[in-house]
C-alpha positions, 0 to 999 in steps of 0.5 A, spaced: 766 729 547 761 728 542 757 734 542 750 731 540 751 727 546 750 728 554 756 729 558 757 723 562 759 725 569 761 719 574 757 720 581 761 715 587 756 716 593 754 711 598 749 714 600 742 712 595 739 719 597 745 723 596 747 718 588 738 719 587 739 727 588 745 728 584 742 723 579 735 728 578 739 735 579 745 732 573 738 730 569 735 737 569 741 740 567 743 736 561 747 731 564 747 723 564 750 720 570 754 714 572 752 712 578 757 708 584 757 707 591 764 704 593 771 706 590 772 700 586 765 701 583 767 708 581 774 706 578 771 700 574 765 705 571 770 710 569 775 706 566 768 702 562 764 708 561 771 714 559 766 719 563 766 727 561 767 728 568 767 726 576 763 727 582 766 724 587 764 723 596 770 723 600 768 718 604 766 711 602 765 705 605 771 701 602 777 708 602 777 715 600 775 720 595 781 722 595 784 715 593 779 715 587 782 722 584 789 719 586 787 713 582 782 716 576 789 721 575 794 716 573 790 715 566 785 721 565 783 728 565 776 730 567 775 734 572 773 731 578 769 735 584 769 732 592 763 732 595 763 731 602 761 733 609 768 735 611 769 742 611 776 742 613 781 745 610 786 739 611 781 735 607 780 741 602 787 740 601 788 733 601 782 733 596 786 737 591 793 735 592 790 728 589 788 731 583 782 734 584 780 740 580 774 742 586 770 741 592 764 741 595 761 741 603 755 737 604 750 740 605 750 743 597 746 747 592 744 744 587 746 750 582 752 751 584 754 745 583 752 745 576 755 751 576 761 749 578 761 743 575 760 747 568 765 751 569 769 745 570 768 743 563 769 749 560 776 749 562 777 742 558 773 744 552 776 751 551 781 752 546 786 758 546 790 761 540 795 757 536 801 759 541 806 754 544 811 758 549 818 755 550 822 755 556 829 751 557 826 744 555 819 746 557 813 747 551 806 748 552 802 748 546 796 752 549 792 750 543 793 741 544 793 743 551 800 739 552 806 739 555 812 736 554 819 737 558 825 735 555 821 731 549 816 728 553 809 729 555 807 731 562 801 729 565 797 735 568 791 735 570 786 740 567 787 745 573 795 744 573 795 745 565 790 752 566 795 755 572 801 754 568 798 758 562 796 763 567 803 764 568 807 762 562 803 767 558 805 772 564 813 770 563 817 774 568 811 778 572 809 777 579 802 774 579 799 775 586 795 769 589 789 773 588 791 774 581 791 767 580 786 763 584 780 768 581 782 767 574 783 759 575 778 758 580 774 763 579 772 769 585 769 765 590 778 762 592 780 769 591 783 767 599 784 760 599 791 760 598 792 753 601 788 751 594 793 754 590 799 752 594 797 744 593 797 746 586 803 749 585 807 743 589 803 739 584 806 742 578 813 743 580 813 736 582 811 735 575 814 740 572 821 741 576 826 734 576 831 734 582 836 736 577 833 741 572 831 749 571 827 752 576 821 755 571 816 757 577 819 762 582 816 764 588 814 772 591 814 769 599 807 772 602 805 775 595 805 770 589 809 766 583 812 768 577 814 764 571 821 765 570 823 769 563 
């Protein structure tokens, strides 16, 4: 992302109020934003404009939000935020198994949503140390942000990718949902064990073929710990 450049945030709502309110409060902050009503509109900007990050409505006149992540997953890293009316956990879930990396219920404040939505960007643009960890075929170069499983590079979302260094640079120590939801998430998902149980499935699923080593271990009630 060039930095002399506002970062561009895809903004898909069918709602003219809600895509005009976004638009001042992401100006405000810094932002430049893209906006779409549908989900095909918000596909066809992204794969167009190659935005710095998403913002995407739950419900839209011709799918989900949920779909949109699905599909903006199969060839992009940026993070994606669901805004939605919905609160519900199952939805909340939904959202985050798709791709996801956060979600916020309407009504919203506009801060913290900003917030979060930097948080977010944060997290894609930090680079860590020069380390790349080995494991049975696994290798993860903190400093590239790739991985590769058997010599072939794995597709993660940048959640996925920070939850897997939050594990692989602890090998062989339990770490507690607590642990692992504030330091990824932050302290507001400090109880939100379900946000991290749909991310660990994501990640095994990726990580873990049918017939391959194990590298995530499971503490039943208490956390995960990347196997030494």
């Amino acid at each position: 992302m060039n930095s002399m450049a506002k970062p561009k945030v895809l903004v898909c709502d069918d709602e003219v109020q809600i895509l005009r309110a976004l638009r001042v409060i992401l100006r405000d902050a810094g932002f430049e934003s893209l906006p779409a009503s549908t989900a095909e509109e918000a596909l066809d900007v992204a794969a167009v404009q190659h935005p710095d990050a998403g913002i995407i409505d739950l419900v839209l006149p011709d799918g989900d939000g949920v779909e949109v992540c699905r599909r903006l997953r199969e060839w992009s890293d940026m993070p994606l935020i669901v805004l939605s009316a919905v609160g519900d956990e199952e939805a909340k879930v939904r959202a985050l198994a798709a791709g996801a990396d956060d979600y916020i219920t309407k009504p919203f404040g506009p801060r913290e949503l900003v917030a979060r939505l930097n948080a977010n960007l944060r997290r894609v643009r930090h680079e860590p140390e020069s380390t790349v960890i080995s494991s049975d075929g696994l290798e993860l170069d903190l400093a590239r942000r790739i991985v590769k499983l058997n010599g072939d590079e794995v597709h993660l979302t940048p959640t996925e990718f920070d939850l897997l260094r939050r594990l692989a640079t602890n090998r062989g120590r339990l770490l507690t949902h607590r642990d692992l939801l504030e330091s990824v998430w932050g302290p507001g998902y400090a109880e939100d064990t379900q946000v991290l149980r749909a991310h660990i499935a994501n990640l095994r699923r990726k990580i873990e073929p049918p017939e391959g080593p194990r590298f995530i271990r499971t503490d039943p009630g208490v956390g995960y710990r990347f196997v030494d």
